[in-house]
TIDO-808725 format. One line per field, with one value per atom (N, C-alpha, C): residue in three letters; chain; atom name; x, y, z. Coordinates in steps of 0.2 Angstrom, whole numbers, plus 5000, padded with zeros to 4 digits. Each point is the difference from the previous one (the first is absolute). Layout:
# residues N
res: c(ALA/...)
chain: c(A/...)
atom: c(CA/...)
px: c(X/...)
py: c(Y/...)
pz: c(Z/...)
END
This chain:
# residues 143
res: c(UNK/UNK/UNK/UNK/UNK/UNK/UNK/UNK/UNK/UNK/UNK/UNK/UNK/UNK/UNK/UNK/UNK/UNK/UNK/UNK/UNK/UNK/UNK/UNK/UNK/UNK/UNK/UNK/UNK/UNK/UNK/UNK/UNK/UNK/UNK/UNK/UNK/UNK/UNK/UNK/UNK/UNK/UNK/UNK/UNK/UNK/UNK/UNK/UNK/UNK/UNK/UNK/UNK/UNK/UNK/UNK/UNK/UNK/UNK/UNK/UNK/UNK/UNK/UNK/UNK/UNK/UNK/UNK/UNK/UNK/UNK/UNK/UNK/UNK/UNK/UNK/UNK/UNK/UNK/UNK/UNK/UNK/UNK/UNK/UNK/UNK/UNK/UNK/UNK/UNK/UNK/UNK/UNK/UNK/UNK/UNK/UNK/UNK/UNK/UNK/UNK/UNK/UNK/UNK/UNK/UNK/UNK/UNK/UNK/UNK/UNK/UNK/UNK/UNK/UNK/UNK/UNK/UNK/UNK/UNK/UNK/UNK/UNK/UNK/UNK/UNK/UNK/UNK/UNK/UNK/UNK/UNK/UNK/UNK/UNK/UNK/UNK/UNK/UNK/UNK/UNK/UNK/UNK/UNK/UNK/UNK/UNK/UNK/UNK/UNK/UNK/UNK/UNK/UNK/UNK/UNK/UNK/UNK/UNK/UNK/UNK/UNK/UNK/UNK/UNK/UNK/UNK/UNK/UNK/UNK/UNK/UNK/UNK/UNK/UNK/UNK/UNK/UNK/UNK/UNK/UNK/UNK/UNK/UNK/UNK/UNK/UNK/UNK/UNK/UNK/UNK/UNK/UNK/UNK/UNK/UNK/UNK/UNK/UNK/UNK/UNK/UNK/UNK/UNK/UNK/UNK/UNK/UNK/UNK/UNK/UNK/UNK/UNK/UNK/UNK/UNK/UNK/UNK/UNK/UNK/UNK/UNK/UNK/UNK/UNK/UNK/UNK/UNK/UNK/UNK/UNK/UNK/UNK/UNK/UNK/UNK/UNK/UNK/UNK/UNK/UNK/UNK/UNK/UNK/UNK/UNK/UNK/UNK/UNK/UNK/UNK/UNK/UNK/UNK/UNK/UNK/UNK/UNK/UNK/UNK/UNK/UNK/UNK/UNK/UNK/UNK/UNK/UNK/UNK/UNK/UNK/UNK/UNK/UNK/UNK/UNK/UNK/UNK/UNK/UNK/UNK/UNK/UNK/UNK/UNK/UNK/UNK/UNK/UNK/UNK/UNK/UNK/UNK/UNK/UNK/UNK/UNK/UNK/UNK/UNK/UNK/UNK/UNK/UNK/UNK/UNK/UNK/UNK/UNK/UNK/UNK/UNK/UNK/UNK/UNK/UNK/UNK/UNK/UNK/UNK/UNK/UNK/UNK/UNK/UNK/UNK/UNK/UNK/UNK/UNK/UNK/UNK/UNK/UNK/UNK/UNK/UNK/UNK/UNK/UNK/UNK/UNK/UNK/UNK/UNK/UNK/UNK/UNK/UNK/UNK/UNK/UNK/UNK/UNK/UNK/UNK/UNK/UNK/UNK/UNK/UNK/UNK/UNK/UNK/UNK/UNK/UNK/UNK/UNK/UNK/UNK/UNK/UNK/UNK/UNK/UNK/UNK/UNK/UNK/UNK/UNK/UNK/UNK/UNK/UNK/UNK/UNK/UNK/UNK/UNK/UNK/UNK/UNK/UNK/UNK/UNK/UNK/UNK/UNK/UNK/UNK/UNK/UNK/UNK/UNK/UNK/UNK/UNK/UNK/UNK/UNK/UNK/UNK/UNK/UNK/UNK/UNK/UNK/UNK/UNK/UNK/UNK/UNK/UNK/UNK/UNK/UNK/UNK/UNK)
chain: c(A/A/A/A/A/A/A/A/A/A/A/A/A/A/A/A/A/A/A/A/A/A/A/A/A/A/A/A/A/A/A/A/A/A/A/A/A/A/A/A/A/A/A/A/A/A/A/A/A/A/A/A/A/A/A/A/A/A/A/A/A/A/A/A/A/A/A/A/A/A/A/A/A/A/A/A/A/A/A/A/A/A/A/A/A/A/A/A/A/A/A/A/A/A/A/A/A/A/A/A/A/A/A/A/A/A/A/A/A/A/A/A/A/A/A/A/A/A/A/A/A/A/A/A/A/A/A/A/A/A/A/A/A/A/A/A/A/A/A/A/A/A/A/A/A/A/A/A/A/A/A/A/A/A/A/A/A/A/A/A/A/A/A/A/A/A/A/A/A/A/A/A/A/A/A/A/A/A/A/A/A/A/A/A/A/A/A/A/A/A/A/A/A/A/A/A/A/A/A/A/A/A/A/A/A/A/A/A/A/A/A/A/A/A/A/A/A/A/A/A/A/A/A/A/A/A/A/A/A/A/A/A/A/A/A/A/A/A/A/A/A/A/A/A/A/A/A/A/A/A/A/A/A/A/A/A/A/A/A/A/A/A/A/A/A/A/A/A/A/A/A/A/A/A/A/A/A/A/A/A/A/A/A/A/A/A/A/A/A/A/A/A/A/A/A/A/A/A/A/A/A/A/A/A/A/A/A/A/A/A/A/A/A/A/A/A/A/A/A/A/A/A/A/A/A/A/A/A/A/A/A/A/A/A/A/A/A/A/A/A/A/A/A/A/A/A/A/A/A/A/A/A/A/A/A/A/A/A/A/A/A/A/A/A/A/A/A/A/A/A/A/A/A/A/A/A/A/A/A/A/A/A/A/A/A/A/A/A/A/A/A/A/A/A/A/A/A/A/A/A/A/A/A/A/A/A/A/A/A/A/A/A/A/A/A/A/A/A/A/A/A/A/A/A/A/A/A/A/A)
atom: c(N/CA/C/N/CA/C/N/CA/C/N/CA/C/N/CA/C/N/CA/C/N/CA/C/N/CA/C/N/CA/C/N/CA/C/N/CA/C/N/CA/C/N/CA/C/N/CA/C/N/CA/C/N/CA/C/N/CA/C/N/CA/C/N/CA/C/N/CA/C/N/CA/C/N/CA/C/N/CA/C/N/CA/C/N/CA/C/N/CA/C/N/CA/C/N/CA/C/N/CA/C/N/CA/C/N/CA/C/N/CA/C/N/CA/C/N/CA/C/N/CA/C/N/CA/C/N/CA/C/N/CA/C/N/CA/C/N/CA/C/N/CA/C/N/CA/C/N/CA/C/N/CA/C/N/CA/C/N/CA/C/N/CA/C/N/CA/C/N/CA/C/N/CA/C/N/CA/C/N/CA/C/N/CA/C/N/CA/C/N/CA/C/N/CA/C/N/CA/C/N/CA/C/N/CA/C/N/CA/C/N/CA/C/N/CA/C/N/CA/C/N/CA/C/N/CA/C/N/CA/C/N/CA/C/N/CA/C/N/CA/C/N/CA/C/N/CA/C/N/CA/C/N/CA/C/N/CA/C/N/CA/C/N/CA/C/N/CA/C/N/CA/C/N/CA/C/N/CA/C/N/CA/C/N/CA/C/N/CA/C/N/CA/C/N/CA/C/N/CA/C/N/CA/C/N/CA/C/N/CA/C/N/CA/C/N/CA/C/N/CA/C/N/CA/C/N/CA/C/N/CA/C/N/CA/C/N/CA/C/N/CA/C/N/CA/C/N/CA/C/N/CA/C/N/CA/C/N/CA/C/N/CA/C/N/CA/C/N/CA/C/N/CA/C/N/CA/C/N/CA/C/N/CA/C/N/CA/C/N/CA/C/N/CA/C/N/CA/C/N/CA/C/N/CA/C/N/CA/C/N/CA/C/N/CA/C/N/CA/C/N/CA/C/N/CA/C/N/CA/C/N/CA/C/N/CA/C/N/CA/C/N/CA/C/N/CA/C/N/CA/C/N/CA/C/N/CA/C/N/CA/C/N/CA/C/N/CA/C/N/CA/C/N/CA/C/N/CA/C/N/CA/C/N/CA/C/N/CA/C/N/CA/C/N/CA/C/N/CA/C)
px: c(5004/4996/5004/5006/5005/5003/5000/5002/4998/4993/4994/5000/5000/5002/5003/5007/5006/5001/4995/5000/4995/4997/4994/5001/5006/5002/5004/5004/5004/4997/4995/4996/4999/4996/4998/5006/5005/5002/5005/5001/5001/4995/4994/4994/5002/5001/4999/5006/5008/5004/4999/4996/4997/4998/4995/4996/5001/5006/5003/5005/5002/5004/4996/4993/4996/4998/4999/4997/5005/5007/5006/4999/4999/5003/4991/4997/4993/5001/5004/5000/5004/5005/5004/4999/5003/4996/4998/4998/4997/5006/5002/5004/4999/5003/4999/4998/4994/4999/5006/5003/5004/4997/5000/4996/5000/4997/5001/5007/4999/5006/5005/5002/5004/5005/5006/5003/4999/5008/4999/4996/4999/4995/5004/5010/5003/5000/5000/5002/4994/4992/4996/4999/5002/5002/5005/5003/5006/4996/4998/4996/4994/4996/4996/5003/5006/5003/5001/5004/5003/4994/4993/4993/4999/4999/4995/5005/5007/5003/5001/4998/4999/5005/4998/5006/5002/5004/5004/4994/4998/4996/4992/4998/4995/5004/5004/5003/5003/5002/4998/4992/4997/4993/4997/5003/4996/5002/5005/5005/4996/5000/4997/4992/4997/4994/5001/5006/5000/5004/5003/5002/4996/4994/4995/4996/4997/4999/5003/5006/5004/4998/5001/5000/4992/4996/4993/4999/5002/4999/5003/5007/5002/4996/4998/4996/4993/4996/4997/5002/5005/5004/5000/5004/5001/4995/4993/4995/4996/5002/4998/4992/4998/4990/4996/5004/4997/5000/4997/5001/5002/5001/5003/4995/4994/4997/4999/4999/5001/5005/5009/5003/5002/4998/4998/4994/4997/4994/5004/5003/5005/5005/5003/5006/4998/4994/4995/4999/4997/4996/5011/5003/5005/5002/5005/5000/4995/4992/4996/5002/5002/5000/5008/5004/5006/5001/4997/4998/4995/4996/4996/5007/5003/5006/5005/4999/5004/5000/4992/4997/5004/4998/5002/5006/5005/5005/5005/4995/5002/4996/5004/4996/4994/4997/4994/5004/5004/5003/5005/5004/5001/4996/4992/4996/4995/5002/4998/5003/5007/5004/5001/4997/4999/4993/5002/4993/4994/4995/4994/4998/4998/4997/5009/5006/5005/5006/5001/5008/5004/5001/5007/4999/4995/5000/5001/4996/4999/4993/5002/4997/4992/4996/4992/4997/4997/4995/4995/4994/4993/4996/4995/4996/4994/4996/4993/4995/4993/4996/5001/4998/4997/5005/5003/5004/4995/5004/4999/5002/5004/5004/4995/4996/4998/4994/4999/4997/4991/4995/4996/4992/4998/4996/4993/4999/4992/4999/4992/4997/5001/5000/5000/5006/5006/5005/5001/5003/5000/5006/5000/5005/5003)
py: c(4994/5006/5006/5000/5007/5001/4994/5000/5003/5001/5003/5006/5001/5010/5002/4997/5003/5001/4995/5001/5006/5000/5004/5008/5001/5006/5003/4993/5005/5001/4998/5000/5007/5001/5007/5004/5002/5003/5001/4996/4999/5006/4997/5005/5008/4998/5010/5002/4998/5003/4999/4996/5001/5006/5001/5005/5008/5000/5007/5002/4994/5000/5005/4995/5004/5006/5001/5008/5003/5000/5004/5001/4994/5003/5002/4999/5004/5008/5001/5009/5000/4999/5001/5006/5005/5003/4996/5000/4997/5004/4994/5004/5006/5002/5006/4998/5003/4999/5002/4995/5004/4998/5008/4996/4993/4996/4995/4997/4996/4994/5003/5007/5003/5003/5004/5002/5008/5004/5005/5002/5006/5001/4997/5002/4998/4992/4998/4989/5001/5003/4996/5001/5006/5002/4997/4997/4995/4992/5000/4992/5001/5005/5002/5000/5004/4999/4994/4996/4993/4995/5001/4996/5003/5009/5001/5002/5000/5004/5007/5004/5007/5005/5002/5005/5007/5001/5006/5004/5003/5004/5000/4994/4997/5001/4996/5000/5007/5006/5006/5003/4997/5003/4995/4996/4993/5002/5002/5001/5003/5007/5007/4996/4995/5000/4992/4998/4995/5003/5006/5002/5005/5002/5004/4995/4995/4993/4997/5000/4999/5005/5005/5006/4999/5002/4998/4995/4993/4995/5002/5001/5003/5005/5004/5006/4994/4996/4998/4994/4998/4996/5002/5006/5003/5003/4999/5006/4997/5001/4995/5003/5004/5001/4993/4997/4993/4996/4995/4992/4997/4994/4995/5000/5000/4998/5008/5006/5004/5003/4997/5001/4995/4994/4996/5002/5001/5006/5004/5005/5007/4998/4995/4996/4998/4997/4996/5006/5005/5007/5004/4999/5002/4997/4994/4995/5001/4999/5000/5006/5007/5004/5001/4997/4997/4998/4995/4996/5003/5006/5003/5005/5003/5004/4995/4995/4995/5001/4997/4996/5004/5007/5006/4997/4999/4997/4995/4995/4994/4996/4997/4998/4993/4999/4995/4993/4999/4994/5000/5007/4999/4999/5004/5002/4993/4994/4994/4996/5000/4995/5006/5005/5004/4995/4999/4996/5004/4998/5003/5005/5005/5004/5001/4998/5001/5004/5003/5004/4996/4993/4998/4994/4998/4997/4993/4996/4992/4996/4994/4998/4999/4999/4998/5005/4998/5005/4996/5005/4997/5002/4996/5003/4999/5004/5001/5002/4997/5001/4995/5001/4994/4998/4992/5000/4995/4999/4994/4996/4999/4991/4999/5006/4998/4994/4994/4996/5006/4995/5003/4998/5006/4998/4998/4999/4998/4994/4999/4997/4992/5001/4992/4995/5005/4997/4997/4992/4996/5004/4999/5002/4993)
pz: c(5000/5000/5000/5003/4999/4994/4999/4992/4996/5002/4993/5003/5007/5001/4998/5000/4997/4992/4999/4991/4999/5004/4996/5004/5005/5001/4996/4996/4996/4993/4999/4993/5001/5007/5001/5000/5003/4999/4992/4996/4995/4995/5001/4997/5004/5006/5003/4995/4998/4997/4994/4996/4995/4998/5005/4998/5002/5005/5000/4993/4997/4994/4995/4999/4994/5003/5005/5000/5000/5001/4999/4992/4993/4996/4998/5003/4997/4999/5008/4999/4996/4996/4998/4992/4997/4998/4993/4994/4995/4997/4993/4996/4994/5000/4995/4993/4997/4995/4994/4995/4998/4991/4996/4994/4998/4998/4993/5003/5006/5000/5001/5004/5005/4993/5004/4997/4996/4999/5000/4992/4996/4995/4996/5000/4994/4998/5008/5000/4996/5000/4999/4992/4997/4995/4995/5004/4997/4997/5007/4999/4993/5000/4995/4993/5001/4995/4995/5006/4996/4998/5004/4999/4994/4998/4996/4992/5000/4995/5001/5004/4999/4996/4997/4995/5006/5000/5002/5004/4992/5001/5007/4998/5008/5005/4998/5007/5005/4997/5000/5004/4995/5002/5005/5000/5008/5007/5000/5003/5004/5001/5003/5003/4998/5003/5005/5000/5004/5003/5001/5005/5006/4994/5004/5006/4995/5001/5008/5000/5006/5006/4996/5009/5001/4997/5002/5003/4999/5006/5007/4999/5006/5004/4995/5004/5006/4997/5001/5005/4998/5007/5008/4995/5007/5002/4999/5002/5007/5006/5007/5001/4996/5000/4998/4995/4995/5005/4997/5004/4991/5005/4994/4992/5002/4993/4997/5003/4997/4995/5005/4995/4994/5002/4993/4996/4999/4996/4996/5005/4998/4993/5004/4996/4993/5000/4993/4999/5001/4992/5000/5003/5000/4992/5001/4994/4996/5000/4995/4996/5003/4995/4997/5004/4997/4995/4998/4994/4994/5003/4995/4995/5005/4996/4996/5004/4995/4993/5000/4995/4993/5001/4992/4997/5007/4997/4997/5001/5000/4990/4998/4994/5001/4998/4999/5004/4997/5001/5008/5002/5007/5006/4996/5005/5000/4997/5000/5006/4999/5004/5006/5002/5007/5002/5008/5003/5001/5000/4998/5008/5001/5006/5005/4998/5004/4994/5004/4998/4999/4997/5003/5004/5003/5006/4997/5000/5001/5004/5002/5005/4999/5002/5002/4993/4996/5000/4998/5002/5001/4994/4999/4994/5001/5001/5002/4994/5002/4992/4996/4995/4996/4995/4997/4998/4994/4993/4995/5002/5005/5001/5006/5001/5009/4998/5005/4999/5000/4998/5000/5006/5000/5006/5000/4991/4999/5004/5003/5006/4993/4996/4996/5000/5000/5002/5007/4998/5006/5005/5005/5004/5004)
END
């Protein structure tokens, strides 16, 4: 029977230091949003480059809005008024218009192999509404 105290004290206690651990890194602050997969305007300018071809000349003109692009997040990073979801909102119409100045620049074809709704980014995207591949939902179809 002591044996099972002893076991189950230190389970306990195992759990209490458990769970000092996590709320230590809970408060811990959230990371900075850094545009499109981190990195300063020029790295991301670079990577854009070697993805899309860009001739001199874009690359010129991209330049200046991913750099604006940058500080705006920052401004919104550092803005301790938000909470988390507000500055992700901020951050999203930030790049959405990011990518609207893009677009003038870019030719048909780099602004294909650019990911859809991201500047640059990668990663999950979602598609919502109605598709031709989406199965269909008439009641006569068996499911």
């Amino acid at each position: 029977m002591s044996r099972l105290v002893v076991l189950f004290a230190g389970v306990l206690l195992a759990g209490v230091a458990f769970a000092q651990d996590s709320a230590s890194t809970a408060r811990a602050p959230a990371p900075k949003h850094n545009s499109s997969h981190g990195g300063s305007a020029e790295k991301r300018l670079k990577r854009m480059s070697k993805r899309l071809n860009l001739t001199d000349e874009q690359k010129e003109k991209l330049l200046p809005i991913l750099q604006d692009e940058e500080k705006q997040a920052a401004a919104v990073d550092s803005d301790s008024t938000l909470n988390e979801q507000q500055k992700h909102k901020k951050i999203r119409e930030i790049r959405v218009s990011a990518r609207s100045q893009m677009d003038p620049i870019l030719t048909a074809e780099q602004k294909a192999q650019m990911p859809s709704g991201r500047s640059g980014g990668g990663g999950r995207r979602h598609h919502h509404g109605s598709s031709t591949s989406a199965p269909s939902t008439d009641s006569t179809t068996p499911q």
